[in-house]
PAMARLO-546897 format. One record per residue: residue in three letters; x, y, z of N, C-alpha, C in turn. Coordinates in steps of 0.1 Angstrom, whole numbers, plus 5000, padded with zeros to 4 digits. Each point is the difference from the previous one (the first is absolute). Last residue first. Example, Ala and Ser with C-alpha at 12.3 -4.5 7.8 and 13.67 -1.06 7.14 Angstrom:
# residues 2
SER512849785071500950115000499250115008/ALA500349434999499150125000500950125000/
# end
This chain:
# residues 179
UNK624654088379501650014995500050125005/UNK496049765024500750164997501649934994/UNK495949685012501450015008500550124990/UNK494749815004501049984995501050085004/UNK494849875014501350085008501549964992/UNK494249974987501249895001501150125004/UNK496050084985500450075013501049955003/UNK496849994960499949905009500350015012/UNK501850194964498950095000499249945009/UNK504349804988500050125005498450055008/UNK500249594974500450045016500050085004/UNK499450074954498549925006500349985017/UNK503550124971499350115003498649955005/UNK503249644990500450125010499450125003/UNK498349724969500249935012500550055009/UNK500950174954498550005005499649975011/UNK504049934986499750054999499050125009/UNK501249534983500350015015500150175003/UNK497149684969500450085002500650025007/UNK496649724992501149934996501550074996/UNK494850065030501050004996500949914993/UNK497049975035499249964988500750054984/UNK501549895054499750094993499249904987/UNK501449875052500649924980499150164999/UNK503049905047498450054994500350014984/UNK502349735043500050004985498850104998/UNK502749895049498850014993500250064986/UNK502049655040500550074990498850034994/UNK502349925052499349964993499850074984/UNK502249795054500050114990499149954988/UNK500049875057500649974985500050114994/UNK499949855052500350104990500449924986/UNK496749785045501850064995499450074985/UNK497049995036500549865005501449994991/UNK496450475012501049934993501049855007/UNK496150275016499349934994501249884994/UNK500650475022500249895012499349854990/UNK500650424976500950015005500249855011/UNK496550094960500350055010501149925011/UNK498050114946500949915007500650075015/UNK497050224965499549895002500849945009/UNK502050354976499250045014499149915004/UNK504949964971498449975002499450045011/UNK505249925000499250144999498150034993/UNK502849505012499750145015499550144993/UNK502249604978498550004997499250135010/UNK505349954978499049895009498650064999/UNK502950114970501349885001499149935012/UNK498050224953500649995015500549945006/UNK499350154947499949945011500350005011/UNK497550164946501050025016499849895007/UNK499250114948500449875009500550095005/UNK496350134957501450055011500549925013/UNK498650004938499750005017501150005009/UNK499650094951499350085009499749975011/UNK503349764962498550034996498850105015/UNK505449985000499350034988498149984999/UNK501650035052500449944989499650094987/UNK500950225046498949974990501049944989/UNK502250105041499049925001499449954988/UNK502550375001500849954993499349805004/UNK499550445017498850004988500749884996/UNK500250045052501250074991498749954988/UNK498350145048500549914992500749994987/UNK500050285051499349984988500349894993/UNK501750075046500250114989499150054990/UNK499949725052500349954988499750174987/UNK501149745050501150104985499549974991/UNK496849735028501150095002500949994989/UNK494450024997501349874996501250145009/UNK495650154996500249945010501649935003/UNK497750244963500950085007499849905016/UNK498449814962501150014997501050125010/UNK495549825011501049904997501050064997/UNK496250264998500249965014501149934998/UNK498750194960499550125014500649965012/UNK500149694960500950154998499750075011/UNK497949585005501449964991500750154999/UNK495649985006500550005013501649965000/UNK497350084957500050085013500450045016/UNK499749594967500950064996500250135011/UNK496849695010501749954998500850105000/UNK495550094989499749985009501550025005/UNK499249884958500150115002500150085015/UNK499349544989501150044993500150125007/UNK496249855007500849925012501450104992/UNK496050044971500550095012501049995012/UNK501149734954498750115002500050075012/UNK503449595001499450084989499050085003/UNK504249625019498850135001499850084988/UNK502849495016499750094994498950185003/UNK503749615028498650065003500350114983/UNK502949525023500050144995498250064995/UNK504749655028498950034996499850124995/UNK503449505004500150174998498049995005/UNK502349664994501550034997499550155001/UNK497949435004499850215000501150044999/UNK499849544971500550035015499750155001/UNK500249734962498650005003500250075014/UNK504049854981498850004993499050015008/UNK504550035026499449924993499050014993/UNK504750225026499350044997498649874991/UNK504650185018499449885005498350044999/UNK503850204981499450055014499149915002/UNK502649844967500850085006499950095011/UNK497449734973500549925011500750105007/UNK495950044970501350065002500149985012/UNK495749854967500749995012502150105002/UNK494750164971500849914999501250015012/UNK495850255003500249974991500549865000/UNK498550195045501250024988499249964990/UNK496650225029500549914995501249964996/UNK496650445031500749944983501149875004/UNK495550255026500849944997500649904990/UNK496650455011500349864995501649934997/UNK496650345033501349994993500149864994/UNK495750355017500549875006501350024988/UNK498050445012500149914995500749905002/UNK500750445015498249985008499749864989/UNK504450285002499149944990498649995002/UNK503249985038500650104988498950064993/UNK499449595029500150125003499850164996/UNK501149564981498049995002500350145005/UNK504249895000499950064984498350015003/UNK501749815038501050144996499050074986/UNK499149515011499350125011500250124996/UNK503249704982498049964992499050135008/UNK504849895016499650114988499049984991/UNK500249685039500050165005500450104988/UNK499749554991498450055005500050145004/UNK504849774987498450024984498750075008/UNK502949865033501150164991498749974990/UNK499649655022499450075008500350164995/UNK501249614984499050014991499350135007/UNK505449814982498950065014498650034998/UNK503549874966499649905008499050025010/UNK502250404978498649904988499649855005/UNK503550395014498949955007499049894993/UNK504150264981500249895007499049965013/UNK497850274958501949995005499949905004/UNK496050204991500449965010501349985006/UNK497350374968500349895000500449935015/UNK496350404976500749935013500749894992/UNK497050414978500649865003500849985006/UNK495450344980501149995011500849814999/UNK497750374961500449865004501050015012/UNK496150304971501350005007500249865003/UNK497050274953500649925014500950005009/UNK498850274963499049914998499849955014/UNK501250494986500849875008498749894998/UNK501050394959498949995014501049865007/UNK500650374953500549885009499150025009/UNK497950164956501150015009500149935011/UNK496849964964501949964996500850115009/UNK494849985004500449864999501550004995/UNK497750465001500249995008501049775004/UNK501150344955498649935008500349935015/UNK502850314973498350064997499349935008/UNK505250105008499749874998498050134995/UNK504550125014499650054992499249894992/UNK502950035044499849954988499550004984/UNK499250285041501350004998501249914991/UNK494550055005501150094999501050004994/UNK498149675018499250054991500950084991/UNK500549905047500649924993500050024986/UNK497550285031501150054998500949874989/UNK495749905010500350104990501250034997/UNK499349675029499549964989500350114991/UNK500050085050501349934990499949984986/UNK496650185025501250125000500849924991/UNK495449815010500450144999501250084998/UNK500149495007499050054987499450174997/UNK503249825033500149994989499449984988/UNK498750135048500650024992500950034990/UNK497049695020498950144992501550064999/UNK501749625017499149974988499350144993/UNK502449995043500850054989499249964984/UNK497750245044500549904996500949984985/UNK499050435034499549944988500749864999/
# end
């Protein structure tokens, strides 16, 4: 079963439920995910920007928009307007899509890896993991790789609960780490 049908079959209620919510529109749902790359000390290289442009089209099956400084900092040499990163929103089925392959495939791919601590979820309900490279993706084939980055995925909730947001992961399949 896909995870969209269900959480509108199983999750929604049990959420329901165990919040004690009546209507289906005020319980938490993932609006979004946000894959982002930064560059670091590559950000001169244009050939490092094209190959984690690829990476994330990969990932995502979406082009990556590349993000901007802001304002200059000399201190990493850094200039206004200069890339400094990239990053791939998703929403609706792509999202969902994401996610599912994110808990089934990805996270028991990653080495050592345990589970993730709850202590992720911000106060208002979303959840920031990161990786240190990009290899446990089952899109990213082994002989394709020209170098290893790491990367950071935000999924926002609709939440302002951190709560709520945990049992919404939970029930989601998210692999949290046993006190």
């Amino acid at each position: 079963m896909r995870l969209k049908e269900k959480y509108k079959k199983e999750i929604l209620p049990a959420l329901k439920k165990e919040l004690g919510l009546k209507n289906d529109y005020l319980a938490p749902k993932v609006e979004k995910v946000v894959l982002n790359v930064g560059f670091g000390k590559h950000t001169k290289e244009k050939e490092y920007a094209t190959n984690v442009a690829k990476t994330l089209t990969k990932i995502t099956g979406q082009k990556p928009v590349l993000t901007k400084a802001k304002k200059a900092i000399s201190a990493f040499k850094i200039r206004e307007g200069m890339i400094i990163g990239a990053m791939v929103t998703l929403r609706g089925d792509r999202m969902y899509d994401f996610l599912e392959r994110l808990v089934n495939i990805t996270f028991p791919r990653v080495r050592d890896f345990r589970g993730i601590s709850e202590n992720i979820i911000d106060r208002d309900g979303n959840l920031t993991v990161g990786f240190k490279e990009h290899l446990p993706f089952p899109e990213i084939k082994q002989e394709d790789i020209d170098n290893i980055h790491g990367l950071e995925i935000t999924i926002v909730t609709s939440t302002q609960n951190r709560a709520a947001a945990l049992e919404l992961f939970r029930l989601l399949g998210f692999p949290f780490k046993k006190n």
